[in-house]
N, C-alpha and C positions, 0 to 999 in steps of 0.2 A: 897652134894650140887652141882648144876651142875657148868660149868662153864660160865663166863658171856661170848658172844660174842665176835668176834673179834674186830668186831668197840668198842664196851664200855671195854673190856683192852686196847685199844689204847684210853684214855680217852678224846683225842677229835680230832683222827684222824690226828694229829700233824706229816707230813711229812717231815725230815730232808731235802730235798731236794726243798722245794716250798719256791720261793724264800724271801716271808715278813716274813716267822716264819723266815726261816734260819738269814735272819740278824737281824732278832730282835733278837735273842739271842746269834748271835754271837757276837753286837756290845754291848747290853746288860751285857752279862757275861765281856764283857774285862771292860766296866765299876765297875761292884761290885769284878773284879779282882784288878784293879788300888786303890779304896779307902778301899781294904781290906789288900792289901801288901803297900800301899802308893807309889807305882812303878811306876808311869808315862808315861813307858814305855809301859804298859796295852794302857791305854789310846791312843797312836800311833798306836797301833794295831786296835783298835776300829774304826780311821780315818781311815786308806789301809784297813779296810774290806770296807767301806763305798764308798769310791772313786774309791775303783776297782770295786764298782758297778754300779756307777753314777757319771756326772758330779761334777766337784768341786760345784759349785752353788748351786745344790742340796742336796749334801756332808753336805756343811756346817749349814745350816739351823738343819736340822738331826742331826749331832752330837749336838748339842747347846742343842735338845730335849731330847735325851738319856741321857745327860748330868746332865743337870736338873732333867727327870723322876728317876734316879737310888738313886740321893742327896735324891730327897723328899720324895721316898718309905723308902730310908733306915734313916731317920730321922722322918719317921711317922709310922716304925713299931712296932705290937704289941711283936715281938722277931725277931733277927737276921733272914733274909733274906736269905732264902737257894737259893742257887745257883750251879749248875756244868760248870767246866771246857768248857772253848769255842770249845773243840773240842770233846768233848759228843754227842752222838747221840742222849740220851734220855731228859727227863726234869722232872726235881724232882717234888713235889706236888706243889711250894714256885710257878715253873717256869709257872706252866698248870696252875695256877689260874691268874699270870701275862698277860698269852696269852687269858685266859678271857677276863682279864679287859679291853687290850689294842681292841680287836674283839668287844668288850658291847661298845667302846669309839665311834669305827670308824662306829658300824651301829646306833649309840646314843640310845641303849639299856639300861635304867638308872638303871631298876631292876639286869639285869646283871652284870653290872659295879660294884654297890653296894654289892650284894651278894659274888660277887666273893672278893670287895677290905676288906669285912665284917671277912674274915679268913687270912688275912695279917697286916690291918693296925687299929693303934686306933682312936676312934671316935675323939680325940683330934690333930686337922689338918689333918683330912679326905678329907675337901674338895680342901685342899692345892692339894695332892694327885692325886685327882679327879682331877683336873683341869692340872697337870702334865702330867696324864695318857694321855686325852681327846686330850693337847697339842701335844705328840706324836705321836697320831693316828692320827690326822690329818694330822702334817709333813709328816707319810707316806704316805696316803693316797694323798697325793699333788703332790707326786712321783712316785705314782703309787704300792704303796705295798698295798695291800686288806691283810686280815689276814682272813682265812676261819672261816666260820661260826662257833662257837661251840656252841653244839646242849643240849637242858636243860638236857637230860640223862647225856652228857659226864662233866657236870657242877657237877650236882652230884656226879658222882664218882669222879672227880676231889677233893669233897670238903670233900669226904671220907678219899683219901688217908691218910697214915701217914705223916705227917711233917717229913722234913728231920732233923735228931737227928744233923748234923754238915754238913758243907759245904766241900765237899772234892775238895781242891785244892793244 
């Protein structure tokens, strides 16, 4: 069987280094880090990645949405929310479908949003979810974070992957 492409194993082109994915998932992770250890101290962490990036003003708006978006995925999922360590280079299948949803929010891609929120969360406060997601993508986007396009090929393999079996933290 040959292999797929470089772009389709990097399932959606996800650069550690550009700047809206990196702190989406760095302030994200220190989020599902704090309500998974109950360590508060997570949470601090999530604020200095945010404010060392931007104004306080902007700061706070943002954390308020990360806030919120991590409560209401992980209170509307259909199984434990895989997530890695804030200082991971990769992102498990849990993260690349996340990075969908919040990209389907910010271009108001509806079929995207849905497909990708369709292998995380149950239909039961779905659109609580939705409307969490949509919420943060905006915040970013008010701020100036775009989240690169992800392209219906790398959707799919994303929705291929395996689930991460436990969250290693």
């Amino acid at each position: 069987m040959p292999l797929p492409s470089p772009a389709v194993a990097r399932p959606v082109g996800y650069h550690v280094d550009a700047p809206a994915e990196n702190l989406l998932f760095s302030v994200y992770r220190c989020w599902m880090a704090g309500f998974a250890t109950g360590d508060a101290a997570c949470w601090d962490i999530a604020w200095e990645a945010l404010a060392k990036e931007m104004p306080e003003d902007n700061a706070k708006p943002l954390f308020g949405e990360f806030h919120h978006f991590a409560r209401t995925l992980r209170a509307h999922a259909t199984t434990e929310i895989g997530w890695r360590p804030a200082a991971c280079r990769a992102l498990c299948r849990d993260e690349c479908l996340i990075l969908a949803m919040v990209d389907a929010a910010q271009r108001e891609d509806r079929v995207q949003l849905l497909t990708a929120a369709s292998h995380l969360l149950r239909s039961e406060g779905l659109q609580r979810a939705l409307d969490a997601t949509t919420a943060l993508a905006k915040a970013m986007a008010r701020v100036g974070l775009f989240i690169a396009p992800v392209s219906a090929g790398a959707l799919d393999v994303m929705m291929r992957m395996k689930p991460p079996s436990a969250t290693a933290h």
